[in-house]
N, C-alpha and C positions, 0 to 999 in steps of 0.2 A: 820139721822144726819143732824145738821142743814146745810144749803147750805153757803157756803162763808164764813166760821173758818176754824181754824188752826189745824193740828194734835193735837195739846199741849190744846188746848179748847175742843176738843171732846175728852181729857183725853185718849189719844194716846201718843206715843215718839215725843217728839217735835223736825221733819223733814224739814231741813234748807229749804226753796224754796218750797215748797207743799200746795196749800191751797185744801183744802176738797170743790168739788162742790158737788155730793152727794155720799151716800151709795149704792152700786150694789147689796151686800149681805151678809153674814157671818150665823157665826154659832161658838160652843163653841172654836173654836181651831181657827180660824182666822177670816179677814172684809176683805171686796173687798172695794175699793174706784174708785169715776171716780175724780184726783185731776189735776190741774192746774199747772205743771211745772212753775214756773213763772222764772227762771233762764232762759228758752230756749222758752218761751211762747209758749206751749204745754200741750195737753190734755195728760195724762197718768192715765193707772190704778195700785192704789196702792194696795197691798197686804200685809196684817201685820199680824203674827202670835200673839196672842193675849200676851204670854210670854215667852222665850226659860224656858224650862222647868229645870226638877231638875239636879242634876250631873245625876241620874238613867237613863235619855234619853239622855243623850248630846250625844253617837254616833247615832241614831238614828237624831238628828235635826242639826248636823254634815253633815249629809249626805243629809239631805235636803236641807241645802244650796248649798251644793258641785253640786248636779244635777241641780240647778241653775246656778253654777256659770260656767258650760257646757255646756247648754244650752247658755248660753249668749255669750259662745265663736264659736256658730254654725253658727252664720249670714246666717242661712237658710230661702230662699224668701218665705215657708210656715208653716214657726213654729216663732212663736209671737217674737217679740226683747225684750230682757230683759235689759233696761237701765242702773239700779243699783241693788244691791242688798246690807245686810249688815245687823248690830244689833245696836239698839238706844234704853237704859234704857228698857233694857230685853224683847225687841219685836226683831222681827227680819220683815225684810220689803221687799217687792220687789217691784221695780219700773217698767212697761211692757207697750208696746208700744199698745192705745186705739185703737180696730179697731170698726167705727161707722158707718159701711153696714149691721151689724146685722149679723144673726147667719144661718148656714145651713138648718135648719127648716123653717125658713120664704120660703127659694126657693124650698125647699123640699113639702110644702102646694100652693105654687104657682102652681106647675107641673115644672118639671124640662124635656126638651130632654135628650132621652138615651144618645145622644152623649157626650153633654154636663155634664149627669153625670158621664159618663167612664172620661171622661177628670180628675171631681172633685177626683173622686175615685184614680187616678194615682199620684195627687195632692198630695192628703192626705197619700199615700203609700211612695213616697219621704221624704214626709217633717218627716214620721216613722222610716224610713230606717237613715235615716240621726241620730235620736236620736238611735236606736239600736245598730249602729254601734258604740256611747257614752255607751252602755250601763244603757238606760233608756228605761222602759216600759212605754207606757202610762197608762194603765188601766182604764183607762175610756173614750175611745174615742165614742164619738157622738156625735149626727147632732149640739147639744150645746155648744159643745167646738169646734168647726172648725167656725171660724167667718170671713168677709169679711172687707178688710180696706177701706177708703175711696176711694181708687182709684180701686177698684173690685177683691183685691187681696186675696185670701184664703188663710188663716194663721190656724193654730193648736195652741192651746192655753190649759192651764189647765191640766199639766202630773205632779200637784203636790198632786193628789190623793193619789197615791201609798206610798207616804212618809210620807202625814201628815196622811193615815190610821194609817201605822205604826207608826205614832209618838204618834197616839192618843192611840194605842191600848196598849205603851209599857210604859205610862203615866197611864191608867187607867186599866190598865192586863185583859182587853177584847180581843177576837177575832174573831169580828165580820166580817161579809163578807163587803167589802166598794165595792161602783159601782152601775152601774145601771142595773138591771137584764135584760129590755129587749136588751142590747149590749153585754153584757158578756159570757166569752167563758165557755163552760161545765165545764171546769177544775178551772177557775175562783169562778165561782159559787157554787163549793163543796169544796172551800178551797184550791185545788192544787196548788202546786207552777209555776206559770205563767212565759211562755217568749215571747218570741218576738211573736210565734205564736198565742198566745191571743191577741194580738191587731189585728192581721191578721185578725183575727175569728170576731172580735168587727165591722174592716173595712167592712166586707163582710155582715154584718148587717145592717150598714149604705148604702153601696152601693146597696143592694137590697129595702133600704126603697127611695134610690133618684129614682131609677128606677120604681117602682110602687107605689110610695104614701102610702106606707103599712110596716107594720113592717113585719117580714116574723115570727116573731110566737108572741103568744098575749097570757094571762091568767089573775083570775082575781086575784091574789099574786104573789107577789115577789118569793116567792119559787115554787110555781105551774108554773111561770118560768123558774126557774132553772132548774125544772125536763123538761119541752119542751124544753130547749135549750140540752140536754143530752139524748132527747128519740125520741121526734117526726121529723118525717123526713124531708129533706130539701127540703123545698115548688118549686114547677115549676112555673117558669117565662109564663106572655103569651106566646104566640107562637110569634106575634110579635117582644118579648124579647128574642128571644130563643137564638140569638148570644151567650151573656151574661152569659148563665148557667152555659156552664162548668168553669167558673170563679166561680159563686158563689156558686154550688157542691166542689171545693176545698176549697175554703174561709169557708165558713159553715160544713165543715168535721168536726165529731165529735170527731175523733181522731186524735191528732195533729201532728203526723206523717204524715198522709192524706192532709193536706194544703198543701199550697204554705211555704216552710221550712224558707223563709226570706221575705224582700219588694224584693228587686233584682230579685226574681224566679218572683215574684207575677208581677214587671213591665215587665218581659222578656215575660208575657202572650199577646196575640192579638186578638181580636176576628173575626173569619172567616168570612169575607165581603160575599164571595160565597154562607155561607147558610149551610156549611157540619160542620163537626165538631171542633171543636175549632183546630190552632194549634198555637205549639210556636215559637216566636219570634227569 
């Protein structure tokens, strides 16, 4: 998209105060934008559903506003601000607060300290706990969607997966798996209905990739995935690392009675400074 026009010029809803600087991303069902508040002269990213669909989906894209318009009422220091939200000539839009320190991966290839990633990991277990307790999954948490804002702050961003899966699926009567198979929890991954404790399962992926540089299982398909996150066993930490394990033997249990049953159990965890075995908090 060109740099420096209007929503209404890039043949978008035309959004009172928004100038388009550029395009982040998209795809058939929505665009990311990086646009210029000029009301409050600020960077923000836009997010535009490409069209609220037919009456067939309207609870369905109902409810995706709704988990927006929840989120925006969270004022939580690590889940993204949501500015505005609303519907403009049958898009529907979301205004969210730009964070421009980039994304988890970047410090995740830098090498990250153990300590410094248990800290990230508690981070991001909060900022989950906080939507759970709303009654929103993420479903797609990774090192992508946890980004840092200008002042160093780790924000969660992007838990409108789950919805616009569903929105896309109940628009075009597919039902395909949405996600990224190397974070996804077993249950996830074979269609089960997911709660809290698949993010859990997602976190403890992510936390084992800040700690070793590594994903903790690899294939070379998305379902040859599936199948290692559901059979093959939970990888050991160096010795080094070894504090850490029995966090991520819970987190990585492939049955989800076996995790951490919420964020709250999952923060109540400590790792034993002495060397012995984990205990809790």
């Amino acid at each position: 998209t060109e740099t420096g026009v209007s929503l209404a010029e890039a043949g978008l809803p035309s959004l009172k105060g928004y100038q388009i600087e550029t395009q982040l991303s998209g795809n058939e069902v929505s665009a990311v934008y990086l646009c210029r508040d000029e009301s409050r002269d600020r960077q923000v990213v836009l997010k535009v559903l490409r069209q609220v669909p037919d009456s067939g989906s309207e609870v369905a894209f109902d409810r995706f506003l709704r988990e927006y318009q929840l989120i925006a009422s969270l004022d939580h220091p690590n889940i993204v601000g949501i500015y505005d939200l609303g519907v403009a000539a049958d898009h529907a839009y979301i205004a969210m607060e730009y964070c421009g320190s980039g994304s988890l991966i970047r410090r995740i290839l830098a090498g990250l300290n153990p300590e410094l990633a248990y800290r990230y990991m508690r981070r991001i277990a909060q900022a989950l706990g906080a939507l759970h307790r709303v009654g929103i999954m993420h479903r797609d948490l990774k090192p992508t969607n946890v980004m840092f804002s200008d002042d160093g702050n780790l924000v969660l961003i992007d838990f409108g997966l789950a919805r616009e899966a569903q929105l896309r699926s109940e628009i075009t009567g597919t039902g395909e798996i949405f996600g990224t198979p190397y974070y996804m929890s077993p249950e996830q991954g074979h269609g089960s209905e997911v709660d809290q404790r698949g993010d859990i399962y997602s976190l403890g992926v992510v936390f084992y990739e800040m700690l070793t540089g590594q994903k903790p299982f690899d294939a070379e398909t998305p379902m040859a995935m599936i199948i290692r996150h559901r059979h093959a066993p939970i990888p050991r930490l160096p010795e080094a690392l070894a504090e850490y394990q029995p966090a991520i033997d819970r987190m990585l249990a492939k049955n989800p009675d076996e995790r951490f049953q919420d964020a709250d159990e999952l923060l109540g965890w400590q790792p034993d400074r002495s060397g012995r075995t984990a205990v809790q908090a």
